[in-house]
C-alpha positions in Angstrom: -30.0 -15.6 -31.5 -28.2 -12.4 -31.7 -30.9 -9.9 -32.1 -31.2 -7.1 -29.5 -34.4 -8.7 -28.0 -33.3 -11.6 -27.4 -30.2 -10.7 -25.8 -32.2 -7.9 -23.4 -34.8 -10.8 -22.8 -31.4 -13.4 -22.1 -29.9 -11.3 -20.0 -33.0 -10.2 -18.0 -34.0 -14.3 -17.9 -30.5 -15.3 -16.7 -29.1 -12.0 -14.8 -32.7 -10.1 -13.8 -31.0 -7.1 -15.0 -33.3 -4.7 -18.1 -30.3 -3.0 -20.0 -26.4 -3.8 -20.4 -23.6 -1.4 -19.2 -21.4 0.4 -22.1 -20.1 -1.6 -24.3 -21.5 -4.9 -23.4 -24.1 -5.4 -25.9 -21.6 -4.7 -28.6 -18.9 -7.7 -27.0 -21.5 -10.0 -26.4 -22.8 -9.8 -30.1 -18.7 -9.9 -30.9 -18.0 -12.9 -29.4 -21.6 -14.7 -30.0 -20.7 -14.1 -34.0 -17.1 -16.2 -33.3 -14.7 -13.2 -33.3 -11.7 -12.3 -31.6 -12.3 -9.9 -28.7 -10.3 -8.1 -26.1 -11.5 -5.9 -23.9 -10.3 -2.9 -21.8 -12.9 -2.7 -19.0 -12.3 -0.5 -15.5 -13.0 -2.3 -12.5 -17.0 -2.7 -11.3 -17.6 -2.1 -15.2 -19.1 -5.8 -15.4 -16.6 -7.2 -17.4 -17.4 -11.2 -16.4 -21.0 -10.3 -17.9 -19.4 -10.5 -21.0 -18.3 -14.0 -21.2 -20.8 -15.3 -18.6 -23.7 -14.5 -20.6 -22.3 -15.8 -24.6 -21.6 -19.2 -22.7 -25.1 -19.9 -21.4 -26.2 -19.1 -24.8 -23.5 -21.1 -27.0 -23.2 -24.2 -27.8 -20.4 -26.1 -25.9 -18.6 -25.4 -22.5 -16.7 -22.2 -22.5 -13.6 -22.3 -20.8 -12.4 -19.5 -18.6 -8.9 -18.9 -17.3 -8.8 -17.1 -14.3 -5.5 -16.8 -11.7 -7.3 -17.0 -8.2 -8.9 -20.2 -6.9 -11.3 -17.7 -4.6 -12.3 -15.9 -7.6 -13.0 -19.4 -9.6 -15.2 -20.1 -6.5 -17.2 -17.0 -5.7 -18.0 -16.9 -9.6 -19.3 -20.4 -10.3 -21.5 -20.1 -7.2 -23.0 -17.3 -8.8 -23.5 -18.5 -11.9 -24.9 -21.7 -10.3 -27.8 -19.3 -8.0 -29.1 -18.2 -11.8 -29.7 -21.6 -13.7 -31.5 -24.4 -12.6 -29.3 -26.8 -14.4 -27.2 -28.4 -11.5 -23.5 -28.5 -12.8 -24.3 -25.3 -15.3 -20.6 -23.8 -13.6 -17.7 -25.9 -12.8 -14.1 -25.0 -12.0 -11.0 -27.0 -12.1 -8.2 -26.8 -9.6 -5.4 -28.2 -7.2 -8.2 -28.0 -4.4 -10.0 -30.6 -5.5 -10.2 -34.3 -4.6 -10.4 -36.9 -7.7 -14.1 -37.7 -6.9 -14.5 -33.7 -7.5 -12.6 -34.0 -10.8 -14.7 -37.1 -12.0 -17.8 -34.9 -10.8 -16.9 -32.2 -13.1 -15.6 -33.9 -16.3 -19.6 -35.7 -15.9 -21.3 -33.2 -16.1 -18.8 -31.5 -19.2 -19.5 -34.7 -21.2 -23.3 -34.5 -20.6 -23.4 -31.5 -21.9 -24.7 -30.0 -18.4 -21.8 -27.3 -17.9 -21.4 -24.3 -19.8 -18.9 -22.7 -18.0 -15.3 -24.4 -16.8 -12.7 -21.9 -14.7 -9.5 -23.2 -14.6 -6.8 -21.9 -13.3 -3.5 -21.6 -15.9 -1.4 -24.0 -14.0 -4.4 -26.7 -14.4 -4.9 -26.0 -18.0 -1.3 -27.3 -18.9 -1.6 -30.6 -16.9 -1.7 -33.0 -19.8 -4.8 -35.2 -18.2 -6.9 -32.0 -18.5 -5.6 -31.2 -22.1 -6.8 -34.9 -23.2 -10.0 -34.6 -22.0 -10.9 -31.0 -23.5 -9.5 -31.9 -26.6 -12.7 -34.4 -26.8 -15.2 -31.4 -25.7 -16.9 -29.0 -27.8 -15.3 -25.6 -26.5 -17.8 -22.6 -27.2 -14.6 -19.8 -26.7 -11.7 -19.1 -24.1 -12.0 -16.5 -22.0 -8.6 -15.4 -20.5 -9.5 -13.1 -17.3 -7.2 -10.7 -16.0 -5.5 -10.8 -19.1 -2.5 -8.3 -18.2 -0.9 -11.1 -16.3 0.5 -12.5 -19.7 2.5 -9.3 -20.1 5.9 -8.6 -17.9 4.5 -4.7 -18.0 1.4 -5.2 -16.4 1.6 -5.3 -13.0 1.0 -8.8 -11.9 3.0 -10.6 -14.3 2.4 -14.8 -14.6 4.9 -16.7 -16.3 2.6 -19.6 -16.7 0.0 -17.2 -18.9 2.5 -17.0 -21.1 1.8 -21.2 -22.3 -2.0 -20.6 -22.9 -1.7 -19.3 -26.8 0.0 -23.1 -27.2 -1.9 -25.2 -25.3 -5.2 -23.4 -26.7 -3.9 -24.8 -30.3 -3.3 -28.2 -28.6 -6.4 -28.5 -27.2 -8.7 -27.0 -30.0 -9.6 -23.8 -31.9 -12.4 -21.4 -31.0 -12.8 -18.4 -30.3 -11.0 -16.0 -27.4 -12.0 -13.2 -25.6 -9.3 -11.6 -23.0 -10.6 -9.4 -20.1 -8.8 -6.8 -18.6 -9.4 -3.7 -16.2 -5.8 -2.2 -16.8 -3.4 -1.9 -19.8 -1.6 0.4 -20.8 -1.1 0.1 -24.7 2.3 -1.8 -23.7 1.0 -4.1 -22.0 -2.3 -4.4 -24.6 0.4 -5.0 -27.7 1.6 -7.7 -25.5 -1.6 -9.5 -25.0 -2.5 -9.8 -28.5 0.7 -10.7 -29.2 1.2 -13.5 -26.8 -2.4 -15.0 -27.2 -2.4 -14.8 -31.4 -5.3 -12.3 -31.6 -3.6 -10.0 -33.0 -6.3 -8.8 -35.5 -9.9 -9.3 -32.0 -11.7 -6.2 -32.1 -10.9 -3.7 -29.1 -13.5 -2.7 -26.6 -12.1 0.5 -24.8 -14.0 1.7 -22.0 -13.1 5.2 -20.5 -10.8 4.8 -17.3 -11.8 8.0 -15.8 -13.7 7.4 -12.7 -15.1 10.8 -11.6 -16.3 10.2 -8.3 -12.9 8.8 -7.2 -10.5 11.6 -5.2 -7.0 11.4 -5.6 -4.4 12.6 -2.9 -0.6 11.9 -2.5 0.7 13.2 0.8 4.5 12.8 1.6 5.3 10.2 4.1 6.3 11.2 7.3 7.3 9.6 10.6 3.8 10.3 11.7 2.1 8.6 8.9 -0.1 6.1 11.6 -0.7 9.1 13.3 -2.0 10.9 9.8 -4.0 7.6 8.9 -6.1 7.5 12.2 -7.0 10.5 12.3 -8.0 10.1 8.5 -10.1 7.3 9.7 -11.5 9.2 13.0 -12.7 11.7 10.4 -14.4 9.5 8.3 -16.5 7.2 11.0 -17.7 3.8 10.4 -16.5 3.9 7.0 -15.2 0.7 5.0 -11.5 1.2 4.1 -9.0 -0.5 2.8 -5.2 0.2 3.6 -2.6 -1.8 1.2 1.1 -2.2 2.5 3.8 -4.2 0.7 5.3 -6.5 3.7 3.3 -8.9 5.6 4.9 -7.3 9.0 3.4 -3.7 8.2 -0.3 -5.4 7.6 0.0 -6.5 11.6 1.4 -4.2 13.0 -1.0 -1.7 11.5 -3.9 -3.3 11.9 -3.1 -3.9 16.0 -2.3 0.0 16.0 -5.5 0.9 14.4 -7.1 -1.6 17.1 -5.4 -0.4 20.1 -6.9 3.2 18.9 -10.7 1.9 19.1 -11.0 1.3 15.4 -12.4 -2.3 13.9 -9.5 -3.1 11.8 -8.2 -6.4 10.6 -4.9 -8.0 8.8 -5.0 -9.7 5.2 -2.0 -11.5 3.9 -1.3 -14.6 1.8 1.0 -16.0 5.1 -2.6 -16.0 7.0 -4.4 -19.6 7.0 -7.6 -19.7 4.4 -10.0 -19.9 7.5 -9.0 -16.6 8.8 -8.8 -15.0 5.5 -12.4 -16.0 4.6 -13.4 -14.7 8.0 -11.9 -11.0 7.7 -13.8 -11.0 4.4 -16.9 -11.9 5.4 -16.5 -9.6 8.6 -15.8 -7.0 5.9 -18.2 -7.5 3.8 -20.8 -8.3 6.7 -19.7 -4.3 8.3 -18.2 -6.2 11.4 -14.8 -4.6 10.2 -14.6 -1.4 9.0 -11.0 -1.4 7.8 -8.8 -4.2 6.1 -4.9 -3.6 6.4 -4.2 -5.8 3.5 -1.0 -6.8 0.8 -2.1 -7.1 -2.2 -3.2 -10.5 -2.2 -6.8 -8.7 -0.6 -9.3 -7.4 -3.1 -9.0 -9.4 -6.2 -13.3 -9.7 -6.9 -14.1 -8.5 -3.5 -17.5 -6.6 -5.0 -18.3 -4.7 -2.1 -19.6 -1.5 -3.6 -19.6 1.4 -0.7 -15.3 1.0 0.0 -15.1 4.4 0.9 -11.4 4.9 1.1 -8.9 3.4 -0.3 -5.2 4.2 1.4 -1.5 2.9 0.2 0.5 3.4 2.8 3.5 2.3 0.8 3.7 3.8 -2.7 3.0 0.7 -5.1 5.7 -1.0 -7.5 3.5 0.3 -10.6 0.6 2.7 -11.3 -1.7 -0.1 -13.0 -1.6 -1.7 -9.6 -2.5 1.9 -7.9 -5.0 2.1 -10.5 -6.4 -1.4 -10.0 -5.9 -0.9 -5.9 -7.7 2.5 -6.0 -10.8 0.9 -8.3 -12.0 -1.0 -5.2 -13.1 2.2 -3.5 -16.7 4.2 -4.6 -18.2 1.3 -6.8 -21.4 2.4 -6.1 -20.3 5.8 -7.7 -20.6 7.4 -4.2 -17.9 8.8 -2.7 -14.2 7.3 -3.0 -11.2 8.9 -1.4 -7.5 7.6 -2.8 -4.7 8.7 -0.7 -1.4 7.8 -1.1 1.8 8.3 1.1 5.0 8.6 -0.7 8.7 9.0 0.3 11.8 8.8 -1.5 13.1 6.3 0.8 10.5 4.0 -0.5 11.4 3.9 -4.1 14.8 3.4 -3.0 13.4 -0.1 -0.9 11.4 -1.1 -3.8 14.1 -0.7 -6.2 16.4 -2.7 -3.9 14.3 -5.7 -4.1 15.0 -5.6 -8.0 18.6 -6.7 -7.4 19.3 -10.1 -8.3 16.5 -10.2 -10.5 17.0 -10.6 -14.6 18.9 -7.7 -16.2 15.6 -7.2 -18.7 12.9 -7.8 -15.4 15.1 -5.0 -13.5 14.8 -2.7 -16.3 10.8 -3.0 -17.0 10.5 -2.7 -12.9 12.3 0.3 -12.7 10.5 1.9 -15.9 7.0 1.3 -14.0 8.4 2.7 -10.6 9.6 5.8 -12.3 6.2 6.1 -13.5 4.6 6.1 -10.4 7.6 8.3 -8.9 6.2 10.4 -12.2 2.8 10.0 -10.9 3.6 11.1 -7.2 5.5 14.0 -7.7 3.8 16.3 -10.6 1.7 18.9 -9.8 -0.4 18.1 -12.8 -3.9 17.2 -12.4 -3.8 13.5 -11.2 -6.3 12.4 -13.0 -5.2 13.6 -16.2 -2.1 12.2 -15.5 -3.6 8.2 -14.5 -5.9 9.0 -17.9 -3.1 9.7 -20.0 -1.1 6.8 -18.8 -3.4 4.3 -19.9 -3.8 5.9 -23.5 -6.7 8.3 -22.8 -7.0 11.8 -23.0 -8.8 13.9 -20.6 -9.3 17.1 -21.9 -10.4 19.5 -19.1 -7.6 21.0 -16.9 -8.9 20.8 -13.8 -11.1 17.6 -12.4 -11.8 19.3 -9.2 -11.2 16.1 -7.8 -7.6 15.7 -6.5 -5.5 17.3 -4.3 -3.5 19.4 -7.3 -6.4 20.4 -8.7 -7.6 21.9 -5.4 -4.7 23.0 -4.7 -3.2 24.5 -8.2 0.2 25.2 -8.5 1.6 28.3 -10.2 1.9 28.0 -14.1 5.7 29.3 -15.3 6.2 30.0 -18.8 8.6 27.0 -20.6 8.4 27.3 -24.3 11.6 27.5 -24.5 12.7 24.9 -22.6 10.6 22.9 -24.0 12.4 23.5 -27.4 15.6 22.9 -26.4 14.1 19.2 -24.9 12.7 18.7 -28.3 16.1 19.7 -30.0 17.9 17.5 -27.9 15.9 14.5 -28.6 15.9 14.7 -32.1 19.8 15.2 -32.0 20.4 11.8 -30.4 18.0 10.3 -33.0 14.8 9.4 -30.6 16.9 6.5 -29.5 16.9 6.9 -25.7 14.6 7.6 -22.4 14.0 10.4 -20.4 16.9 10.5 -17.8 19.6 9.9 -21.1 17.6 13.3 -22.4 18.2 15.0 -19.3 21.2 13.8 -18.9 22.4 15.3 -22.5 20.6 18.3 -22.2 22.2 18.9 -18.4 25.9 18.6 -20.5 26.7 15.5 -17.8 29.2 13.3 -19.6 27.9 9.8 -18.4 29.9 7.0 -19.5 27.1 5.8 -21.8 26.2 9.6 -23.1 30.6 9.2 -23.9 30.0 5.6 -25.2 27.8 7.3 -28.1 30.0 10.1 -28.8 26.9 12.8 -27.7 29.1 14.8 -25.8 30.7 15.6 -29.0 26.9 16.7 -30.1 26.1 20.8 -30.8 23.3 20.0 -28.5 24.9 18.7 -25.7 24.3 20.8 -22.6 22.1 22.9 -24.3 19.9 23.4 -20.8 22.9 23.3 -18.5 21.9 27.3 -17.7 18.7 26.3 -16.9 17.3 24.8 -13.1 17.9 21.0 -13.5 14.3 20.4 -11.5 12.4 21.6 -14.6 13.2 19.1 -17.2 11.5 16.4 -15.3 8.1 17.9 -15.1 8.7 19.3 -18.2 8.9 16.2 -20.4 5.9 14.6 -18.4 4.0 17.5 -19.4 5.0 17.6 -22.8 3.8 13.8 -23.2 0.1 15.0 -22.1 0.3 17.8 -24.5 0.8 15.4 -27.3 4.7 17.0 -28.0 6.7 13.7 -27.1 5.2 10.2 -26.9 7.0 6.7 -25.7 7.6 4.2 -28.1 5.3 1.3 -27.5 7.3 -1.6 -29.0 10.4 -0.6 -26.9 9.3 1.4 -23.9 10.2 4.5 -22.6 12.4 5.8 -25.7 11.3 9.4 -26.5 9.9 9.9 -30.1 8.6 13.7 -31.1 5.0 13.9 -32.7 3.9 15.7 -35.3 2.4 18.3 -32.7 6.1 18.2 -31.3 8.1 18.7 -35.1 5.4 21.4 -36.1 6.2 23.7 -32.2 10.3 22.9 -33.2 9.5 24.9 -36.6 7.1 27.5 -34.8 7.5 27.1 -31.1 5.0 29.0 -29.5 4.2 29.5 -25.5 4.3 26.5 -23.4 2.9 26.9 -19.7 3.9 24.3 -16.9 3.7 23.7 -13.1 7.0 22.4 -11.6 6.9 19.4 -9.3 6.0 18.8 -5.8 9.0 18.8 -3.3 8.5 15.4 -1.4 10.5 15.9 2.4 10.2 12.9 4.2 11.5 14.9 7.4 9.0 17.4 7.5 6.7 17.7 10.8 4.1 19.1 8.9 0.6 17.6 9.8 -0.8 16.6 6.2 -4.1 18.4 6.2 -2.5 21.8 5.5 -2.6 22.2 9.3 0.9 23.5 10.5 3.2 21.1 13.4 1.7 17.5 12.9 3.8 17.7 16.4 4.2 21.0 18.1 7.3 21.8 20.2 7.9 21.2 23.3 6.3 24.0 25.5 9.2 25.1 28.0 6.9 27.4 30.4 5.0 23.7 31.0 7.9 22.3 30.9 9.4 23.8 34.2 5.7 23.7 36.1 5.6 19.8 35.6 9.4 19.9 37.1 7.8 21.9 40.2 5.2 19.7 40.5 7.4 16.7 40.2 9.9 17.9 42.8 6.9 18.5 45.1 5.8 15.2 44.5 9.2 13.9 45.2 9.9 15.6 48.7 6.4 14.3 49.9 6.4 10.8 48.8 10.6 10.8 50.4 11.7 9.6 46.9 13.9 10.8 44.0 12.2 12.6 41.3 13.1 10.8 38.6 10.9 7.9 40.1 7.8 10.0 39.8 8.2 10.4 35.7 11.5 10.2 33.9 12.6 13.5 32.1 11.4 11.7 28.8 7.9 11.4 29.9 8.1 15.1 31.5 9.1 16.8 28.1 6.3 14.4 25.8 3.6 16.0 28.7 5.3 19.4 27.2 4.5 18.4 23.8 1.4 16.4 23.7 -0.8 18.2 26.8 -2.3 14.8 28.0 -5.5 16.1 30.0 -7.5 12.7 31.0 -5.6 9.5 32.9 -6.5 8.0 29.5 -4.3 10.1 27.5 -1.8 10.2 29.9 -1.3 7.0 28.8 0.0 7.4 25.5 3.3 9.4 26.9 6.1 7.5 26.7 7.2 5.4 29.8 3.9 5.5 31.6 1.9 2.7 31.6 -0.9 1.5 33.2 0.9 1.4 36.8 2.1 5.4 36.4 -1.7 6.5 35.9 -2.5 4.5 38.8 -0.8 6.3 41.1 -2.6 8.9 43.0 -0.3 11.8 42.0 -0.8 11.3 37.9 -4.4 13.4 38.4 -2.3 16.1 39.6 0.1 16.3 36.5 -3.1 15.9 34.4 -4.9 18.8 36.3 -2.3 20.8 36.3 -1.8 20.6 31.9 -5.8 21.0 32.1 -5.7 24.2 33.7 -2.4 25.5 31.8 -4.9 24.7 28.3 -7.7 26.7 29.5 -5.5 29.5 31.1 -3.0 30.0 28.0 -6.1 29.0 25.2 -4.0 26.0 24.1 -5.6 24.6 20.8 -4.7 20.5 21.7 -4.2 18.5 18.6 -6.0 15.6 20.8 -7.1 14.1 17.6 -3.6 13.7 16.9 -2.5 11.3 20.0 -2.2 8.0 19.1 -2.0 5.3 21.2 1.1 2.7 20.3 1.1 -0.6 20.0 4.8 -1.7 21.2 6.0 -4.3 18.5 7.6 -6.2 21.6 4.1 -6.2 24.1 3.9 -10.2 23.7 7.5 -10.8 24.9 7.0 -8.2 27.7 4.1 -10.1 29.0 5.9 -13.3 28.3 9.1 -11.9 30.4 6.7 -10.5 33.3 5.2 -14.3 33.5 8.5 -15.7 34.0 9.3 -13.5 36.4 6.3 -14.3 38.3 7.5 -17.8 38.0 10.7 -16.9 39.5 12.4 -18.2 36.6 16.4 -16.7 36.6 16.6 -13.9 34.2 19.3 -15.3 32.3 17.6 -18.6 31.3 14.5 -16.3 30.2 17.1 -14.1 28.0 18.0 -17.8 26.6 14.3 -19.0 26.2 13.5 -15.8 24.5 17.0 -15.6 22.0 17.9 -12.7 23.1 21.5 -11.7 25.2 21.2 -10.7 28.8 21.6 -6.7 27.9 18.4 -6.9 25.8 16.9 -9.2 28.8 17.6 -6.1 31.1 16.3 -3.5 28.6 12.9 -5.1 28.6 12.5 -5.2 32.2 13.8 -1.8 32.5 11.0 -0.7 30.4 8.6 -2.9 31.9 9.4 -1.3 35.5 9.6 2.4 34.6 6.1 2.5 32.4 4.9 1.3 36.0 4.5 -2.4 36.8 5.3 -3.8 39.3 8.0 -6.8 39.8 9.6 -8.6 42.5 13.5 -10.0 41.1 14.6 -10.6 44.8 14.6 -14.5 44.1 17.6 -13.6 41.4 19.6 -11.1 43.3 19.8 -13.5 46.1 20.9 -15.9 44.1 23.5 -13.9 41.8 24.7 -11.0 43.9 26.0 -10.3 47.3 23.6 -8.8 50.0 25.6 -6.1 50.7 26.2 -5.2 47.3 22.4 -4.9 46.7 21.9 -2.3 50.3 25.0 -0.4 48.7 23.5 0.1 45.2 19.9 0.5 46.6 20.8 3.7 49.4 23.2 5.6 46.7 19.3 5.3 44.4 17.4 6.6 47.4 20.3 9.6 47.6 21.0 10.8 44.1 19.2 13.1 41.8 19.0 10.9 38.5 19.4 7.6 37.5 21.7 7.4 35.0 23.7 4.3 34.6 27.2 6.4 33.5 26.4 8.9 36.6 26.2 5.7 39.0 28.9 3.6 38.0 31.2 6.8 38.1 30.2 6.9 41.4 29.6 3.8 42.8 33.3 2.9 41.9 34.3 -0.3 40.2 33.7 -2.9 42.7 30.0 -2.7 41.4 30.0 -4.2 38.1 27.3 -2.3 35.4 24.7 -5.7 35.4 24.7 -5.2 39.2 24.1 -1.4 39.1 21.1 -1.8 36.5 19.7 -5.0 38.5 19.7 -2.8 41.5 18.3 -0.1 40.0 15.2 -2.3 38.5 14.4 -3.3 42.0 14.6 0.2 43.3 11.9 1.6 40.7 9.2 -1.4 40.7 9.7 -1.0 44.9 9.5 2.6 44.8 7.6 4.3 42.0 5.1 1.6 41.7 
């Protein structure tokens, strides 16, 4: 059964495929011969191939334990295209009805199913665990293995039961899949499912065609991402975010500038999950903005970008997250935003946890803080991470290796690290090394009597931002390495004991600096937002005063100084752009003077050989649009404000706000039906002829003025009439 003929002629029968990928041959014959296995296989690397095929082959029903119900199904369909035997692939879950389950256990006994998926959760229920101890199981397959591990980065408690339910139910074989361990997380695995001695399958993790980028995350960041996406036209994407609230307000951003984008959370019903994923995979969307819970066996091979817009909680999940783009081997761009602030959120959400579940958390973020900052190659860095050495120095595919840093000389440094740790007896982590080297006495490095060390402070003369990289870098080089069984404690190699007897040059590149504030557009091109221009400035005041005098009406009514200063900045030249400044809406653009403010920028550009960034404008999608609409309906209902403010749950001031903003972006409302009703006639002529009068329409300005027999509510009332009846 297991020579190679047969299993090219088995897989060619079953799959229609002539030759197996890497190392599949070699884990099919492994597990067909009723040995341990575990494998280490990338995403797209065909990993399911490898239990698939041994089960149709086997006697028996293999059983396959899998975390996602979607998964379960998308898999047994397939399986169930390739045979002719109806019932070849079943799956077991809380989704099915008891007819279902009856269905399934059938076919099992008549020997019609060789494959079972259950879910984890289904395997410990003790109906299931009676029946399969009275079937002939050909092997377990445990898929997506690192879930049994607290270091890998979607840790399941309920993994952690299979090992004893496995000897409940039966011996036989296992096989455990994976696409990313680090050898952590791989020690765990054996561990936890008693295969200790399964023969490792290793596939390389370097993926060659995939670009990595991490570009510091700035208040433009939606502004950076569209235009990343206007570059790279009718392209599928996909753009991960950590909360739910980012996914929809992203995607409707990304809509409201003309891109086919949609949302994809686990708070979403399944109808309208299924049917972003089909429109995905069917080109009808060209970008998901996603949590996590998207992509899990989504096998659409030409993602050509894959973008975190949060930095994720731990580089196997970047790593996993990234895999999805360039399947085919074509092109696959990975950019990721980071910020400071970030870390400091997702750190946060630790609190409250378990002491030992804070402390492995924080380990993986610092690796991906690690991962962010260096100025090392990235891949090299991702390669290294996951137990795999990449030997050249430059990929030529990431944005430090296209953009090297300068190399300083640390050999010395790096000797003074390696003294350090061996002082403290290789018993602690990197920021404890630091720490001891920077002479800090911490009340733990005083707890262990290290201040009291020779050692101690040893680098204290040096720049405190070196060690950092420095200790990362010496880890690549082989010098230090972390300490599997208890992670993240710094042990020297023998590369590191033979450079403290005869240290020798050691060249690194110092970190990135990471400013959240910066303006800096992130393609290397200089002001993501430019200044404001004062010479166009002070034309658009001209304009707007001459507007003012002919129309008989103050000039703030025309455009607010706001909107006047963002024209300064942004250089809208089409009604269209226009629209995208800040307090006009469509009302403003409708008004016959807004092609004269337009013009007038147009000609400044082509007179003064203005380079506009009008890639760069992007048009907003206020978070608040439904309740503005909601408010304007109300108001066309002539329902009082303050009962909308109630309806809404939110106080009167907020109530005002909104129609503030609704009336100066341009739309028109009528409130008379309330100020009749709330406020004396006279009051209202008062308030309305010191608006036509005055230059501005500050609040502070008019109540100073108007004296204190107007209250503020009536003043801003007032004032909302006067702008819907006169600027719009």
């Amino acid at each position: 059964m297991t020579d190679k003929v047969n299993l090219t002629e088995a897989l060619k029968k079953y799959f229609g495929f002539d030759k197996f990928k890497g190392d599949q041959e070699a884990i099919i014959r492994n597990v067909l011969d009723g040995h341990d296995t575990f494998v280490l296989m990338p995403t797209g690397g065909g990993k399911s191939l490898c239990y698939q095929l041994p089960s149709l082959l086997m006697d028996g029903t293999a059983i396959v334990i899998s975390p996602l119900i979607a998964l379960m199904k998308n898999q047994v369909d397939v399986i169930s295209n390739l045979s002719e035997v109806q019932g070849v692939a079943h799956y077991l879950n809380s989704s099915q009805n008891k007819a279902a389950i009856d269905q399934v256990k059938a076919d099992i006994r008549a020997g019609r199913t060789k494959l079972l998926y259950v879910a984890p959760e289904s395997l410990t229920k003790e109906d299931n665990v009676e029946f399969l101890k009275t079937v002939k199981i050909s092997f377990y397959a445990i898929d997506e293995a690192h879930c049994i591990s607290e270091w890998g980065h979607d840790f399941r408690p309920e993994y952690r039961r299979i090992r004893p339910i496995i000897n409940e139910i039966g011996q036989a074989p296992v096989i455990a899949l994976t696409a990313t361990a680090t050898d952590k997380v791989r020690t765990d695995i054996k561990k936890s499912l008693g295969i200790v001695d399964a023969k490792e399958f290793k596939s390389s993790f370097n993926r060659p065609n995939l670009y990595y980028e991490v570009r510091p995350k700035t208040k433009d960041v939606d502004k950076d991402i569209i235009k990343f996406i206007k570059q790279h036209p009718g392209k599928s994407g996909i753009i991960y975010c950590l909360s739910r609230k980012k996914v929809e307000e992203l995607a409707a951003i990304l809509r409201a500038n003309d891109i086919k984008a949609a949302a994809y959370h686990a708070g979403l019903d399944s109808a309208t999950r299924s049917k972003t994923q089909d429109g995905f995979l069917m080109e009808k969307i060209d970008v998901i903005v996603a949590t996590i819970a998207f992509g899990m066996g989504i096998d659409k091979p030409d993602v050509r970008f894959v973008i975190h817009y949060d930095i994720p909680k731990s580089l196997e999940g970047y790593y996993q997250e990234t895999g999805r783009a360039g399947r085919d081997g074509g092109e696959g761009l990975c950019v990721a935003f980071y910020s400071h602030k970030d870390l400091q959120k997702l750190d946060k959400f630790m609190e409250g946890k378990p002491v030992a579940e804070q402390d492995i958390g924080r380990q993986l973020l610092q690796e991906t803080a690690a991962y962010a900052e260096t100025s090392v190659c990235r891949r090299k860095m991702l390669l290294h991470y996951f137990g795999e050495n990449y030997t050249r120095d430059n990929c030529g595919n990431c944005d430090n290796c296209l953009h090297p840093k300068r190399k300083i000389e640390a050999g010395a440094q790096l000797l003074t690290a390696l003294k350090a740790i061996a002082a403290i007896k290789e018993n602690f982590r990197s920021d404890y090394v630091i720490d001891f080297i920077m002479g800090r006495e911490t009340d733990e490095i005083v707890a262990h009597k290290h201040h009291e060390l020779e050692a101690f402070g040893s680098g204290e003369d040096d720049n405190e931002k070196i060690w950092n990289p420095l200790i990362r870098q010496a880890l690549i080089a082989g010098y230090l390495k972390k300490d599997v069984e208890n992670y993240g404690l710094l042990k020297i190699t023998p590369e590191g004991k033979k450079f403290i007897k005869k240290p020798e040059s050691f060249m690194i590149v110092e970190d990135n600096e990471f400013n959240e504030d910066d303006e800096a557009s992130l393609d290397g091109a200089a002001g993501g937002t430019s200044a404001l221009d004062p010479t166009l400035s002070a034309m658009l005041k001209d304009l707007r005063k001459k507007v003012s005098k002919k129309m008989g009406r103050p000039p703030y009514v025309i455009f607010q100084d706001v909107s006047i200063d963002q024209m300064a900045t942004d250089y809208p030249v089409t009604l269209e752009e226009l629209k995208n400044i800040q307090g006009v809406g469509e009302g403003k653009v409708k008004q016959p003077y807004a092609k004269e403010f337009v013009d007038l920028i147009k000609r400044y550009c082509e007179e003064n050989d203005i380079v506009r960034q009008a890639d760069l404008r992007v048009r907003t999608v206020a978070k608040k649009s439904m309740l503005k609409v909601s408010i304007i309906q109300s108001i066309d209902r002539q329902i009082a404000l303050d009962d909308i403010a109630n309806a809404k749950g939110i106080d009167f001031d907020e109530m005002l706000d909104e129609v503030e903003a609704i009336v100066y972006s341009g739309t028109k409302i009528n409130i008379d039906y309330f100020l009749e009703e709330v406020m004396d006639e006279d009051h209202v002529d008062d308030i309305y002829e010191y608006f036509k009068e005055s230059e501005t329409d500050d609040l502070e300005t008019a109540i100073r003025e108007l004296g204190e027999d107007y209250s503020e509510d009536e003043i801003r009332l007032v004032r909302i009439k006067f702008i819907s009846d006169m600027a719009n």
